[in-house]
N, C-alpha and C positions, 0 to 999 in steps of 0.2 A: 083224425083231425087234431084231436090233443094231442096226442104222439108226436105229430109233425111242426105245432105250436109251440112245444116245451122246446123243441131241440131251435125253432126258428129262433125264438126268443134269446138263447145262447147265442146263436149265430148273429143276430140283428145288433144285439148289444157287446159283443168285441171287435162289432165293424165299426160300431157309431163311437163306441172308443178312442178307437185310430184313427177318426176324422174320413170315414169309410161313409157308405153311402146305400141301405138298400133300396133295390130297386124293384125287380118282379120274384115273385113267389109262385115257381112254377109245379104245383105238384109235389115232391119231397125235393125241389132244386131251388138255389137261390141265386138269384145277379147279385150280385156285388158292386159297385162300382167307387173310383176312387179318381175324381178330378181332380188334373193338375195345368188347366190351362190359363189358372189366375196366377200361376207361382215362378220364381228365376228358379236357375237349377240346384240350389242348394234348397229349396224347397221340395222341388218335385222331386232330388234325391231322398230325404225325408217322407215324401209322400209312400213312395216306392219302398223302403224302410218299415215304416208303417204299416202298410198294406201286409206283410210278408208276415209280420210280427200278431196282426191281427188272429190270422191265419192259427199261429203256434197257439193261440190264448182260446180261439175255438176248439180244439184237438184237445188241450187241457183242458178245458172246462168240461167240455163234453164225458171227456172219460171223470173227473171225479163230482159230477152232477151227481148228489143222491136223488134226485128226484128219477130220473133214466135209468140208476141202478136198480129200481124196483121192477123194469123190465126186463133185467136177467133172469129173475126169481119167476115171470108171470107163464102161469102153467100154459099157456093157451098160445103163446109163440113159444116155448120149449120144445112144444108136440111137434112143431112145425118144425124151428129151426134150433135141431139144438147147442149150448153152448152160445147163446143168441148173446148179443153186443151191439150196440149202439157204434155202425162205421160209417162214416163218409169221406167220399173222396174230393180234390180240391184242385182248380184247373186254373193257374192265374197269366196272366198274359196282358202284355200292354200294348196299346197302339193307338190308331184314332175311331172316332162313333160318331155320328148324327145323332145328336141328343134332342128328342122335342114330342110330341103327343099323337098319338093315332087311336084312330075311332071317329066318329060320331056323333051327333047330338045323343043318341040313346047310350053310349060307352063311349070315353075316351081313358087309355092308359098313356101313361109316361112312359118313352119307352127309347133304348139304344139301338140301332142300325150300322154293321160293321161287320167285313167278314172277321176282324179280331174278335167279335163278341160268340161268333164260329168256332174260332180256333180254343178261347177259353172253354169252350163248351164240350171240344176234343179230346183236350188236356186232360179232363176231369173221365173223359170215359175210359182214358189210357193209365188213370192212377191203379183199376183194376187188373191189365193185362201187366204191368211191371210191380204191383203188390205193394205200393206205396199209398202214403196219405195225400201227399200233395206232388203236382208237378207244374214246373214255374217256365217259362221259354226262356230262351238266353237273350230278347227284348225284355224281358222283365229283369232279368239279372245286369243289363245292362243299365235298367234306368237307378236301383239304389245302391249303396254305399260300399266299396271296397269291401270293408270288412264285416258288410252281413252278406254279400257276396260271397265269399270266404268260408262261410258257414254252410255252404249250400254243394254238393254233390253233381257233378255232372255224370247223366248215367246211358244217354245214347245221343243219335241225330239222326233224325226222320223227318219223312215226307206226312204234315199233315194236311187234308184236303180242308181248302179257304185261304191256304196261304199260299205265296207267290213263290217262297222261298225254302228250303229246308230249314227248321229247327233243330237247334239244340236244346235238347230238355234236360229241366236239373230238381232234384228235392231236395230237402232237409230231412236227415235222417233223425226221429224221435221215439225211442222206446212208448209211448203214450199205453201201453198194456202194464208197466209197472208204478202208474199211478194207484194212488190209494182212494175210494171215493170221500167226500166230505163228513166228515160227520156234525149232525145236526147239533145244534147247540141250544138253541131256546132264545137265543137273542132276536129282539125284536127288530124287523127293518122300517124302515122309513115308507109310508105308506102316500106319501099326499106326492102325489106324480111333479108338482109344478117343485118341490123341495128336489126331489129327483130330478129331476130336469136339473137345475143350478148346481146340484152336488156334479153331475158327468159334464156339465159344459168347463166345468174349474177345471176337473181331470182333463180334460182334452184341450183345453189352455196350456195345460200346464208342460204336454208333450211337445210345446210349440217351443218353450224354453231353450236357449243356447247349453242350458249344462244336462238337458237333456238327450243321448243320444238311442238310438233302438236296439243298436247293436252289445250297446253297453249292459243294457237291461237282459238282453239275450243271454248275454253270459252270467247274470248277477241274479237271475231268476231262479230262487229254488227247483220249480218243478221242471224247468227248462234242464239246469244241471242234473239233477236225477234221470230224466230224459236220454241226457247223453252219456252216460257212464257205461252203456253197453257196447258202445260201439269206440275202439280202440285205435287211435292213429296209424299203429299199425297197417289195420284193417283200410282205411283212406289214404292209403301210399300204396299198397297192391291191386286197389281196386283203379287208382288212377293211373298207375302202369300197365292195366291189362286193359283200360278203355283205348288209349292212346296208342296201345297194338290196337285193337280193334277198327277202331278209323281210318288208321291207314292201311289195313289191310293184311297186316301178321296174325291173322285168327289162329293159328298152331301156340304161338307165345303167349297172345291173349286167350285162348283156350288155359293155357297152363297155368297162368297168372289166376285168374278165374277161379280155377279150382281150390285154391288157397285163401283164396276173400272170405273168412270166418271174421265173424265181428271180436272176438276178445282169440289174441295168440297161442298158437295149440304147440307141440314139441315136435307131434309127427307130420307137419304140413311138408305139403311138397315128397313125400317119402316114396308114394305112390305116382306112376308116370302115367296112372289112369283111375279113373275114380269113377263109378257107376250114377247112371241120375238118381238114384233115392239117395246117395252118399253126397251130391252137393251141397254148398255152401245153403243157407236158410236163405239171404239176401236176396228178395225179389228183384231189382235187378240185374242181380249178378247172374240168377236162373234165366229170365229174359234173355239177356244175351247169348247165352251158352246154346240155348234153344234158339235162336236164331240162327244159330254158325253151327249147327248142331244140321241142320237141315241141308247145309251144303257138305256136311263131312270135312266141318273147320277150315275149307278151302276158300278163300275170296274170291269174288269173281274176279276175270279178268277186267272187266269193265267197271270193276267198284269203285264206288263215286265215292266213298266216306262219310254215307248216309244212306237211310234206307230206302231204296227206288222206288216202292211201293206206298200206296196212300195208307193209312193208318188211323183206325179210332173207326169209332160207331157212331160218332154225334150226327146230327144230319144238318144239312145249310138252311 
């Protein structure tokens, strides 16, 4: 229960940040939610901005929380799992919900109703099968800004069950393992909750500001920049020519393409016209893929739609 407090409490306070919202605490899951049905679209584009950005600031904090690093060290989840870390995966998705209360006179919760609150929930169990931290739908990417848009990776398009239509899913690639954790310092924080309360309402004022943008921050962010310095444009120009075989159906070119998707540029790429599975690329979903078309013998089917026929994800409706 501590364990899963410390980590909420991170989680809870980079949403209420971003003008984020939580909602239920399901066991070690959390809702998230981020309303935009009081705002014009240069709001809700900022909403969606936000939302995304939240995201980055939980995956950083998380990893350099000294308080969670003491659970690397603790003998008693070592024995269990060793080389233990503090991971979560992140499923975000926009669309519409029934927002209003169920239960009871003896329990009533707050609560959302939506197969989108489904499909977030999908998202998040598929961030394990493709080996990333977050995975966003191309509804989400459609609602914020160009250019955190931009920032964002498109890595398949499948079929997930609650929704009507095939998805495009996309993440944000972040080094978040070459963070350093905090080191403590002695300085005292501010203890009287209603002082805290006025200090984070000014911050989250302050994101509202016209010379404020999210994207800007994205780039301007130390631990964000450190984040991305493993992963080499290079590497985001061959991975987006072997998606786009993929799609439409050249699995032999996007096989090949594929094979070369190493995050920082090597001399001998491409040297080899075949390249064994322990010798791929590290990139979860570049492995995903391969292993998908891997199963047919790189051949597409005749009938490929340019997405994946089959339902996908563990979440349940």
């Amino acid at each position: 229960m501590i364990f899963v407090n410390q980590i909420g409490e991170i989680v809870h306070g980079c949403v209420d940040d971003y003008n984020g919202a939580p909602n239920k605490n399901i066991g070690d899951s959390f809702l998230l939610i981020w309303r935009i049905s009081n705002f014009d679209a240069e709001g809700r584009q900022k909403i969606g901005d936000m939302a995304i950005m939240s995201f980055v600031r939980i995956i950083t904090e998380l990893n350099k929380s000294p308080v969670l690093a003491q659970y690397r060290k603790h003998p008693g989840i070592l024995q269990r799992i060793p080389k233990f870390r503090v991971s979560m995966g992140y499923g975000l998705h926009f669309g519409w919900a029934i927002e209003g209360a169920i239960g009871s006179d003896f329990k009533i919760d707050a609560s959302y109703l939506s197969p989108n609150v489904n499909v977030s929930n999908q998202l998040d169990d598929l961030t394990a099968l493709y080996d990333v931290w977050l995975i966003m739908s191309h509804q989400m990417i459609g609602l914020c800004s160009k250019e955190v848009a931009m920032m964002c990776r498109l890595i398949d398009h499948i079929v997930v069950k609650s929704a009507r239509q095939p998805i495009r899913i996309f993440t944000i690639d972040l080094d978040y393992l070459s963070l350093q954790v905090k080191v403590r310092t002695g300085v005292k924080f501010i203890k009287n909750r209603f002082k805290i309360r006025q200090v984070r309402e000014i911050w989250k004022q302050e994101k509202w500001a016209d010379s404020y943008n999210v994207w800007a921050a994205f780039q301007q962010d130390e631990d964000v920049v450190q984040m991305r310095q493993l992963y080499s444009p290079e590497f985001f120009r061959r991975f987006a020519a072997a998606y786009r075989n993929y799609e439409t159906g050249n699995w032999n070119v996007a096989r090949d393409l594929l094979f070369t998707c190493y995050y920082s540029p090597r001399s001998n790429v491409g040297s080899k016209p075949w390249i064994s599975e322990h010798e791929w690329p590290p990139d979860g979903p570049t492995k995903t893929l391969l292993k998908y078309m891997q199963l047919a013998d790189f051949k597409a089917p005749s009938t490929w739609p340019g997405y994946r026929p089959e339902v996908l994800g563990a979440g349940s409706d």
